[in-house]
C-alpha positions in Angstrom: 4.0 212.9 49.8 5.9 215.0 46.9 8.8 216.8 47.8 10.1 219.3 45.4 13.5 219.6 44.1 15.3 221.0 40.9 16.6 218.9 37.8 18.9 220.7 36.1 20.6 219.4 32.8 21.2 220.2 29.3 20.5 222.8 27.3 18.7 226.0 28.5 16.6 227.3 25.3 14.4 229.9 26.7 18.4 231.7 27.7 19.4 231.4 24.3 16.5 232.7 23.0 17.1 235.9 25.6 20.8 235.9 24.9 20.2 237.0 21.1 17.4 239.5 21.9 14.7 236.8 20.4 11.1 237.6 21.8 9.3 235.4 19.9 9.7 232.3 17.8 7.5 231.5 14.8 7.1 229.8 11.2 6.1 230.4 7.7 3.2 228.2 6.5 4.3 227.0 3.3 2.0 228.3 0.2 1.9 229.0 -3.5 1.5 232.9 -3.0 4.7 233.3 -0.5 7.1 235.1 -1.9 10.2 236.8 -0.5 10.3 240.7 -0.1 13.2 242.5 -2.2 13.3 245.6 -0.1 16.5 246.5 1.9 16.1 248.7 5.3 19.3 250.4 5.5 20.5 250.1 8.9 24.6 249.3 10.2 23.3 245.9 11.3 21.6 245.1 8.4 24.2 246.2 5.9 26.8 244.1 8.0 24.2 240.9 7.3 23.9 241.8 3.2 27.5 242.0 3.0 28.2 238.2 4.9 25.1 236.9 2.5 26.7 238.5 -0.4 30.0 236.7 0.5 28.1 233.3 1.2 26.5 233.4 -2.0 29.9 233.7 -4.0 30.9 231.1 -2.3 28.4 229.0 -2.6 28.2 229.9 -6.3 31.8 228.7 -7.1 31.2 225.8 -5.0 28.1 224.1 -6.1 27.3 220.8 -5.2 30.6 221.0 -3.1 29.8 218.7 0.4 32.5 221.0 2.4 31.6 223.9 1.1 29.3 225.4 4.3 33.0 224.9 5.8 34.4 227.7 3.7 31.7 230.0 4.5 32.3 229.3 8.5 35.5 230.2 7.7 34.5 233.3 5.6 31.7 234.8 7.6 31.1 232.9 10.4 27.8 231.2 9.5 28.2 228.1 10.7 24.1 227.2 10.3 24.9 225.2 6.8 27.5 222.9 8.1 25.5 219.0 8.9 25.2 217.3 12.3 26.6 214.4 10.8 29.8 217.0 10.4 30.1 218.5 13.8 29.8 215.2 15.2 33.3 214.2 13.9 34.7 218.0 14.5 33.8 217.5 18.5 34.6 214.1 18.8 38.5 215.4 17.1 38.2 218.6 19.5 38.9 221.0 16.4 35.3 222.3 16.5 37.1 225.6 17.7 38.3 226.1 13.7 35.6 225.7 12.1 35.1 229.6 12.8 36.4 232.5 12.8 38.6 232.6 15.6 41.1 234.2 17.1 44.0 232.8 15.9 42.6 233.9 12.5 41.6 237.3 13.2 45.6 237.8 15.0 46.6 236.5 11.3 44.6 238.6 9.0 44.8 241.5 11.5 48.9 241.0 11.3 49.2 240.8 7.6 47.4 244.0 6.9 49.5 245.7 9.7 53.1 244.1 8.2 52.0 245.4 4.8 50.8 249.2 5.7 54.0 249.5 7.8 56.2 248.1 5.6 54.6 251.0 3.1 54.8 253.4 5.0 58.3 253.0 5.8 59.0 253.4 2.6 57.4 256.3 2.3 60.0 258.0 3.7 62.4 257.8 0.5 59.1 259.9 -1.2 58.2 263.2 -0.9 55.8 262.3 1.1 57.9 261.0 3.9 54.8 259.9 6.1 56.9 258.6 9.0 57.8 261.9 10.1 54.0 262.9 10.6 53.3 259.8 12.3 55.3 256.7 13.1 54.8 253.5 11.2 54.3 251.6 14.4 51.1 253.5 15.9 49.9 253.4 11.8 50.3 249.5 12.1 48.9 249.2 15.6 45.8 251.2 14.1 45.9 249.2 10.9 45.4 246.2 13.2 42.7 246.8 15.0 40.4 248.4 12.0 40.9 245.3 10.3 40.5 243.2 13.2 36.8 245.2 13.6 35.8 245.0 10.2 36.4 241.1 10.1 34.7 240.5 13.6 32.1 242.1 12.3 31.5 239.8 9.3 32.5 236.8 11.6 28.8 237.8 13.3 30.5 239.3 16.7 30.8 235.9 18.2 32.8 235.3 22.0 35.9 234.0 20.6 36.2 237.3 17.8 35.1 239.6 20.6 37.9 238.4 23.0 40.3 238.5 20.1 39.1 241.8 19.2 39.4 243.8 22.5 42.5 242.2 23.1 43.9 243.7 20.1 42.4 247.1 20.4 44.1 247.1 24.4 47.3 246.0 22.3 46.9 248.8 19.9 45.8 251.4 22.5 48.6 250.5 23.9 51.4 250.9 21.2 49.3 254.0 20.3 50.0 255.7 23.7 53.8 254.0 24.1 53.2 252.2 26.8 54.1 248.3 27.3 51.0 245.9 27.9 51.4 243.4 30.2 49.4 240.2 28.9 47.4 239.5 31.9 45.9 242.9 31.6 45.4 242.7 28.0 43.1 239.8 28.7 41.8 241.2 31.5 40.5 244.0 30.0 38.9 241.9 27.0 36.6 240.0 29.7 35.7 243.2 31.3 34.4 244.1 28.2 32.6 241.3 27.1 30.9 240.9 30.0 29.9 244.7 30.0 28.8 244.6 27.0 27.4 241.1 25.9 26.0 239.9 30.5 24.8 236.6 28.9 27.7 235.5 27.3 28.9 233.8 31.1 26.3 231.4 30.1 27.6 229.7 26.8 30.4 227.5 26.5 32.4 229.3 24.0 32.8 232.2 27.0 35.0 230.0 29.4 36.5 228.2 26.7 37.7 230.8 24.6 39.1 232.6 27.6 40.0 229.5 29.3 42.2 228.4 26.5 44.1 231.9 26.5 44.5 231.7 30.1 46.2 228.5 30.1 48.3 229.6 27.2 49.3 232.2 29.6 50.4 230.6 32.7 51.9 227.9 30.9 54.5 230.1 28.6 54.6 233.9 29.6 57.9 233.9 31.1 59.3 230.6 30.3 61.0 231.6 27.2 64.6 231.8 27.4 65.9 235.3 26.5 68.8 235.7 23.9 71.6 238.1 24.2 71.8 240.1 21.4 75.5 239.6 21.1 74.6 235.8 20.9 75.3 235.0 17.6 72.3 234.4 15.4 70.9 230.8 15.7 70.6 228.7 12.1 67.4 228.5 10.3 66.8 225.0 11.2 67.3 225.7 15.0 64.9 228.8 14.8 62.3 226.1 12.9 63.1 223.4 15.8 62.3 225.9 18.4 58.9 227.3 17.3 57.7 223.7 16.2 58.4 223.2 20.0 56.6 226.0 21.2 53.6 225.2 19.2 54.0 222.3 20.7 53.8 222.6 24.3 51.1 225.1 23.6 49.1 222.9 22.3 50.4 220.6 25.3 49.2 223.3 27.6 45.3 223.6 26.3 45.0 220.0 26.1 45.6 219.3 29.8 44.3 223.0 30.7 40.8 222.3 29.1 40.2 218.3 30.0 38.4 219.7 33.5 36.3 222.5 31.9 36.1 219.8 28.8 34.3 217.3 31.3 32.2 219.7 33.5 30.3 221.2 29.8 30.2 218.3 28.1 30.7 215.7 30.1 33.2 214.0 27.6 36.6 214.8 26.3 38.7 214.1 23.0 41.7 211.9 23.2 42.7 212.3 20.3 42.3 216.1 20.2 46.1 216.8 20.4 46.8 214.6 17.4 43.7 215.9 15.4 44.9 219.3 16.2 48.2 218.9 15.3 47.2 218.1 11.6 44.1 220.6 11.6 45.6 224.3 13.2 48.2 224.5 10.4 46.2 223.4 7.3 43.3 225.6 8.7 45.3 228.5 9.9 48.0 228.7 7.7 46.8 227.4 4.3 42.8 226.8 3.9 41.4 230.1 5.5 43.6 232.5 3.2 42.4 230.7 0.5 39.2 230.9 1.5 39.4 234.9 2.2 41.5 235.5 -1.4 38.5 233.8 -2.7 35.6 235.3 -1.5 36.4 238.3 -2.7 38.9 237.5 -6.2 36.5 237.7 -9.6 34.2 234.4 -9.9 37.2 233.2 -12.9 39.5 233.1 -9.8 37.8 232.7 -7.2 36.7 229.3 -8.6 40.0 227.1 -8.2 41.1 229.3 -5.5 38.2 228.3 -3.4 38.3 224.8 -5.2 41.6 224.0 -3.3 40.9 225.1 -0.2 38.0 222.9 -0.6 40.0 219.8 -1.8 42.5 220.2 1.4 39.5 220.4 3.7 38.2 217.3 2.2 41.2 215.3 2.3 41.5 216.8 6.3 37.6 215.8 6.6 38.5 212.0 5.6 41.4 211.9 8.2 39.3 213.2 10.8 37.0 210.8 10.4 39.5 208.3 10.9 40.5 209.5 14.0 36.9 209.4 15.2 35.8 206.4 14.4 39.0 205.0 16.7 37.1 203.1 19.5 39.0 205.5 22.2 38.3 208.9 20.4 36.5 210.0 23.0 36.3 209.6 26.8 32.9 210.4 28.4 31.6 210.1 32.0 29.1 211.9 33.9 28.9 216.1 34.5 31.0 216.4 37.3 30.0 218.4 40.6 31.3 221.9 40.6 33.9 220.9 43.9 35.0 218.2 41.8 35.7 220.2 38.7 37.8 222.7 41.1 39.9 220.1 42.2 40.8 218.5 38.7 41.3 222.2 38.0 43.7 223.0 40.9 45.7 219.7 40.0 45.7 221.0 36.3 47.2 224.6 37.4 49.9 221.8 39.5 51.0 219.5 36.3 51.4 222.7 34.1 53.2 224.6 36.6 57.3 225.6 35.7 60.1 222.9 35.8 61.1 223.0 39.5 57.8 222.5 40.7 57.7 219.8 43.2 56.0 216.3 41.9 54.0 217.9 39.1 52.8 215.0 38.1 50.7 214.5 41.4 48.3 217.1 39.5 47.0 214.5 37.4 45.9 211.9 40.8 42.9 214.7 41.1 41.3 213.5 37.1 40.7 210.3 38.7 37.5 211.0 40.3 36.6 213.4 37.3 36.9 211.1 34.9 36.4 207.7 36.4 33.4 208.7 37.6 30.1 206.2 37.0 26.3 206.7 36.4 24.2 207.4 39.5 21.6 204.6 39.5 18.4 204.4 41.4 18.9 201.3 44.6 17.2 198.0 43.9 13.6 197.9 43.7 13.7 202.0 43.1 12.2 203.1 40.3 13.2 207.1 38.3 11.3 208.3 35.9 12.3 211.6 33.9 10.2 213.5 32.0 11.6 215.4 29.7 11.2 219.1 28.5 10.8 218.4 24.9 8.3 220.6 23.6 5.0 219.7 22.2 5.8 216.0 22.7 6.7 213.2 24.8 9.7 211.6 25.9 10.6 210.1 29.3 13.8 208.3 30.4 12.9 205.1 33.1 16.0 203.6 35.2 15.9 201.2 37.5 18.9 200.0 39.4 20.6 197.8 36.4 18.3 199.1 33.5 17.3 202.1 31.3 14.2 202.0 28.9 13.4 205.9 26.5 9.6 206.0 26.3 8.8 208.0 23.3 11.9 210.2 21.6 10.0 213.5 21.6 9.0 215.9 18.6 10.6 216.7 14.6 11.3 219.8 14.8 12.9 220.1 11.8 15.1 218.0 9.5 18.3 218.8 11.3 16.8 219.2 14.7 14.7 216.7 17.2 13.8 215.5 20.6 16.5 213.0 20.2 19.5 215.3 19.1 18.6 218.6 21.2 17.2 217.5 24.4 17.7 213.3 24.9 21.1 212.7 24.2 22.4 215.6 25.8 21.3 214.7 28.9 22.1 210.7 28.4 25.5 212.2 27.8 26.2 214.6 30.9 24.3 211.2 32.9 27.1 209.3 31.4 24.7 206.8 30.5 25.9 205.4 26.8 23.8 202.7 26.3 19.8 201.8 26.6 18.1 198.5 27.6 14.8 199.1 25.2 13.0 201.5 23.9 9.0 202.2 23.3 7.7 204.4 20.4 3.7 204.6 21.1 3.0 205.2 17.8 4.1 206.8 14.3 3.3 210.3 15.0 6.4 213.1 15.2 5.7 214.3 18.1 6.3 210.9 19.7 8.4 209.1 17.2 11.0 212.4 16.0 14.1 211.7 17.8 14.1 208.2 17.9 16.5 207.6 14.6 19.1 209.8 15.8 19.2 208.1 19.6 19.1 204.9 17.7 22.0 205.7 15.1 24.3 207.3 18.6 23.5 204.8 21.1 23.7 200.9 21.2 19.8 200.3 22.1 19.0 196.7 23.2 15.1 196.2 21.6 12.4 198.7 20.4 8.6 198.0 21.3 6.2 200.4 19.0 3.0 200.1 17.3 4.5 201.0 13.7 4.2 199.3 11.0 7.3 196.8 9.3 8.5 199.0 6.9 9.3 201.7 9.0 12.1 203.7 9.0 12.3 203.1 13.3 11.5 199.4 12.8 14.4 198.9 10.0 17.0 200.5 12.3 16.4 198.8 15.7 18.5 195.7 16.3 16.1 194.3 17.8 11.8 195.0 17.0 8.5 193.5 18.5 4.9 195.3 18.6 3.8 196.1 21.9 0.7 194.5 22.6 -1.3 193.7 25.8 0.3 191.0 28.4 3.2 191.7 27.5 5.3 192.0 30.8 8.9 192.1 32.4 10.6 193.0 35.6 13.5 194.7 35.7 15.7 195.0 39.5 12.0 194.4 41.4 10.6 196.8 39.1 7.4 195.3 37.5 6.3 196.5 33.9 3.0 195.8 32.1 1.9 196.3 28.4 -2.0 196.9 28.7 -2.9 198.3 25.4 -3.1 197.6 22.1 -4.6 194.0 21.7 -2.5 192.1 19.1 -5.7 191.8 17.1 -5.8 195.9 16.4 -3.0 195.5 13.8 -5.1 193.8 11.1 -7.4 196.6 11.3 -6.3 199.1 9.0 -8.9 201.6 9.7 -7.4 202.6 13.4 -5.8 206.0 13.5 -2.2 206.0 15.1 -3.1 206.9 18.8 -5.7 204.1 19.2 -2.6 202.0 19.1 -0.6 204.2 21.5 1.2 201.6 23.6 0.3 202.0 26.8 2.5 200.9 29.8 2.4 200.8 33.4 5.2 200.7 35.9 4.7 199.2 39.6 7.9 200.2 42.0 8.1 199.7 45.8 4.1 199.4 46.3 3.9 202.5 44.1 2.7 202.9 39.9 2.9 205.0 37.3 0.3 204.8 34.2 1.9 206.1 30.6 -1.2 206.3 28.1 1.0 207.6 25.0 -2.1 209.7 23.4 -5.0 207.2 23.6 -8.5 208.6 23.2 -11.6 208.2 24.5 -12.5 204.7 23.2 -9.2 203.4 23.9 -10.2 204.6 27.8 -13.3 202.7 27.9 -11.5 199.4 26.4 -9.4 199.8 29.2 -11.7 199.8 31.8 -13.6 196.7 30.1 -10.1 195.1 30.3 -8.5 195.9 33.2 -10.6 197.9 35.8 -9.2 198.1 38.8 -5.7 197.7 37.3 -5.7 201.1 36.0 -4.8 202.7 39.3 -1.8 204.3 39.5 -0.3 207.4 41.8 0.9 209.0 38.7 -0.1 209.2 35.2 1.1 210.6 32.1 -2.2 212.5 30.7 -3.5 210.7 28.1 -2.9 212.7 24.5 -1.2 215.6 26.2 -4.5 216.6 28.0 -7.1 216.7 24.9 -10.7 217.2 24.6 -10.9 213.6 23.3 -9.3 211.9 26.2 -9.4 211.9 30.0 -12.9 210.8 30.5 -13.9 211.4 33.8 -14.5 207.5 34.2 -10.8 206.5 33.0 -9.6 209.3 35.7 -11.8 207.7 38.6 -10.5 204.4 37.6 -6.8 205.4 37.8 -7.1 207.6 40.6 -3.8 209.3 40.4 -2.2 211.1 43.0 -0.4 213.4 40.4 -1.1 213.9 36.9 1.7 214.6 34.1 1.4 217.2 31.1 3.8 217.0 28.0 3.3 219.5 26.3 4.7 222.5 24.7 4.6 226.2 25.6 1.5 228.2 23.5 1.3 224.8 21.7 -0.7 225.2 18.5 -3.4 222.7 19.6 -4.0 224.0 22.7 -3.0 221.6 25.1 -4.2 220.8 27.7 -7.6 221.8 27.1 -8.9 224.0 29.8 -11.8 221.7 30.6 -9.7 218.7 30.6 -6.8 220.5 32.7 -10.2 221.1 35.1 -11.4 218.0 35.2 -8.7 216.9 36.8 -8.7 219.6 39.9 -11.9 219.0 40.6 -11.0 215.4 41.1 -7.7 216.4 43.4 -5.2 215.5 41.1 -2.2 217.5 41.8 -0.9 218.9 37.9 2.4 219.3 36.7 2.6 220.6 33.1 6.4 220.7 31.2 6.0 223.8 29.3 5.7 225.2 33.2 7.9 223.1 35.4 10.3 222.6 32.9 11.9 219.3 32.9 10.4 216.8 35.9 12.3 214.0 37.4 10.2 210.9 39.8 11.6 208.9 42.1 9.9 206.0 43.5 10.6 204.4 46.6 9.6 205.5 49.6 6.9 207.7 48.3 7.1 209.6 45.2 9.6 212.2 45.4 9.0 214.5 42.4 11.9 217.3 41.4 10.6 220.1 39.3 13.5 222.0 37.5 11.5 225.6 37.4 9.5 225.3 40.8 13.3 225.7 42.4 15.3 227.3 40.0 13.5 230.5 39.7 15.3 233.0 37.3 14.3 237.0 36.8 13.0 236.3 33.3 10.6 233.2 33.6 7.3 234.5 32.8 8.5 237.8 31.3 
């Protein structure tokens, strides 16, 4: 019997693709005759975009060669698409991913600045004939100043959450200094959500929503109405005092959206900095306070100037680059367990509101008693004997994570997408992460192609992998980074926690013939758990089926099996099928794939044998569990949202 449930993990691509109004995805076929058309549509949007390229391009101009510079334009413009993996890896695992951007903090400067120097002018306008502050005051000129500026430069930051929430909150500022009246903070930020949301719905659904606001809001109930008010017949307090104080009110901000963010931290990402605070500590004021003005003066100064100018803000965030990378590399950087359940996360989060609550406040530090669960949490595991199988959403590809009660093995790593972007670092190690699982017994590439083999260096350069099985050859780039490498041949075997795995195909022989294409060497494995078996046939064909039946016969059957080549016209034989017999049949494959998988007389075949189908690009991620019967969770069976199909 199948019962069906809902697997729901990682990141949701179809949502994105919804949230920024894309329709359809495609690709230019490279070709000598492609060329790149000149024209300009004038639109508002479009001269926004010419004016951030134009900007990039200066920057990238004085800058050439320069490994940091993709920093400057994030800083600049808000295109963040140059900067490597390699790089955001070290900004996350330091927690200052947040200024690698335009945010807030930046707009509130630039915005300022402009508004100190237009009042400050117009003040002094008044010894002129002009005397402007009698037709309007210099404080509504500022206020207006403020937020113009604060538009123009969201709007070259590319309108992201943290600008828009910095942005309304400045205009409800301004409006309100415009209109004499006093705005009370919580409103201010109030008002800024209400807008976001109105405008932008899908913006609940990223990350950068709940942090950006999440971080204000702590800020918030940790300081408004803590300071200590001054008389203003107290007599002035010395320079050094005045520094001493705001050096401690950074600092127990920056206290505050540490411990304020740890639960919402652990229930995105399943993971949180510890060295953040230090990190941050050295980052917000070179950032802030020293790299991004240079970075602004630069982008805009003649090329003669704009070179050195640009050159030193490069050289500071070079030398900040290297210490970052100190602090993560240090073995503790970062503290990862599994996504928490949402009751949990509310309770780490009421004991956070508790520790960051005024002096006075009875034991405060009770609060942090309720991290213990949230971040001492373990990996669920199936029981001993159990087998789970997931099968991941990867695209036109395969890649399936198998756990038994002490072990985990990755079966394929899914598809290249490009050279940034893969199985591995979009779809497999995200979810290994929010399991909290950071390590993996084995792993098994069938074979050399991408589509199989494409995410299997960036899982093997993040996680500790005990051995790697694959039919590849021995100067490979998969076989020269595994620790450990063997081929996969047939009789090879193992058990694993009363789970018993088999290695039926290739035959050792089939690697001195050099003729054999790729997917006759698929390894090919199958799984036997609590009286029930799973078949994976990695993308053997039709010849490869009828060796198998010489070989193994009756061994074939299985209740479920992974469709042999995604479903092809040159697999699936009707005998292979009768000789499995499979209960359930799995498709990998990828939505409007190119090769038209599953073929729709192969996807027939197996109807009219009684195979129940379950195809990824349909289901969505699908997750077995063997035991007592086959219990089979299907992520978009259960999760049905407005938009699937549309």
């Amino acid at each position: 019997m199948f019962f069906y449930l809902a697997l729901s993990i990682g990141f949701d691509y179809e949502v994105w693709l919804l949230e920024q109004g894309l329709r359809a995805t495609g690709y230019v076929r490279p070709a000598p005759d492609n060329r790149r058309l000149a024209s300009f549509v004038f639109s508002f949007g479009n001269l926004v975009e010419h004016c951030r390229a134009v900007l990039r391009s200066r920057i990238l101009r004085a800058l050439p060669e320069a490994p940091y510079a993709n920093v400057i334009v994030a800083l600049v413009v808000g295109d963040q698409r140059g900067i490597p993996q390699s790089d955001w890896k070290v900004f996350n695992r330091t927690g200052i991913g947040h200024l690698i951007s335009i945010s807030g903090l930046h707009i509130t400067m630039v915005a300022g600045l402009f508004s100190l120097a237009v009042s400050a002018l117009w003040r002094r306008s008044f010894f002129t004939r002009w005397q402007l502050p009698l037709i309007l005051p210099a404080q509504k000129v500022a206020a207006l100043t403020g937020a113009s500026v604060a538009l123009l430069y969201v709007l070259l930051a590319g309108f992201g959450v943290p600008a828009q929430r910095t942005l309304y909150m400045l205009a409800v500022v301004a409006a309100a200094l415009w209109l004499d009246r006093i705005a009370c903070v919580s409103y201010v930020l109030c008002a800024a959500l209400g807008v976001v949301v109105l405008l932008d719905p899908w913006a609940v659904l990223w990350p950068g929503f709940w942090l950006s606001f999440g971080a204000v809001a702590v800020i918030l109930y940790a300081t408004v109405g803590r300071t200590v008010v001054r008389s203003t017949r107290d007599a002035p307090l010395p320079r050094h005092r005045r520094l001493w104080q705001a050096l401690r009110m950074g600092a127990n901000t920056q206290y505050a959206v540490t411990l304020g963010l740890v639960p919402l931290s652990m229930l995105l990402f399943a993971q949180v900095s510890v060295v953040s605070p230090l990190a941050n500590a050295v980052a917000i004021p070179l950032v802030s306070l020293v790299v991004t003005p240079l970075s602004l003066a630069g982008s805009v100064l003649p090329m003669p100037l704009a070179v050195p100018v640009l050159g030193l803000a490069h050289f500071i965030v070079r030398m900040l680059a290297a210490c970052l990378q100190w602090f993560s590399d240090l073995p503790f950087s970062v503290w990862t367990a599994p996504t928490p359940p949402f009751w949990l996360f509310c309770w780490a989060l009421f004991g956070t509101l508790w520790m960051l609550a005024p002096r006075g406040w009875p034991v405060r530090w009770l609060g942090l008693a309720t991290w213990i669960p949230l971040l001492a949490a373990t990996p669920t595991h199936p029981r001993e004997g159990a087998l789970r199988v997931t099968a991941f959403d990867v695209g036109q590809g395969m890649a399936l994570l198998i756990e038994t009660s002490g072990h985990r093995l990755l079966y394929d790593t899914g598809p290249l997408y490009s050279d940034v972007s893969n199985g591995g670092n979009r779809v497999i190690l995200p979810y290994l992460g929010a399991r909290g699982i950071a390590a993996l017994d084995g792993m098994i590439v069938t074979h050399s192609d991408s589509d199989h083999s494409g995410g299997a260096l960036a899982v093997l350069s993040a996680l500790p992998v005990g051995w790697v099985l694959s039919s590849l050859p021995a100067d490979h780039a998969i076989v020269r980074a595994a620790r450990q490498h063997r081929h996969c041949a047939a009789g090879q075997g193992w058990e694993w926690d009363g789970v018993r795995f088999e290695m039926l195909h290739p035959l050792e022989a089939s690697y001195a013939d050099a003729s054999l294409k790729p997917n006759a060497r698929g390894c090919t494995l199958k799984i036997t758990a609590g009286g029930k078996s799973l078949l994976l046939a990695a993308d053997i064909e039709a010849p490869q089926e009828a060796a198998l039946l010489g070989r193994a016969g009756a061994g074939l059957a299985a209740d479920v099996l992974l469709a042999p080549h995604h479903g092809s016209g040159t697999s699936s034989t009707p005998a292979f099928l009768l000789a499995v017999h499979p209960q359930l049949a799995l498709f990998q494959v990828g939505y409007r794939n190119r090769y038209h998988h599953p073929k729709p007389e192969v996807y027939a075949r197996y109807a009219a044998l009684g195979i129940q189908r379950l195809r990824t690009d349909e289901s969505g991620a699908i997750l077995l569990d063997f035991g007592d019967g086959v219990h089979v969770q299907s992520y978009r069976v259960a999760h049905q949202r407005y938009w699937y199909g549309k």
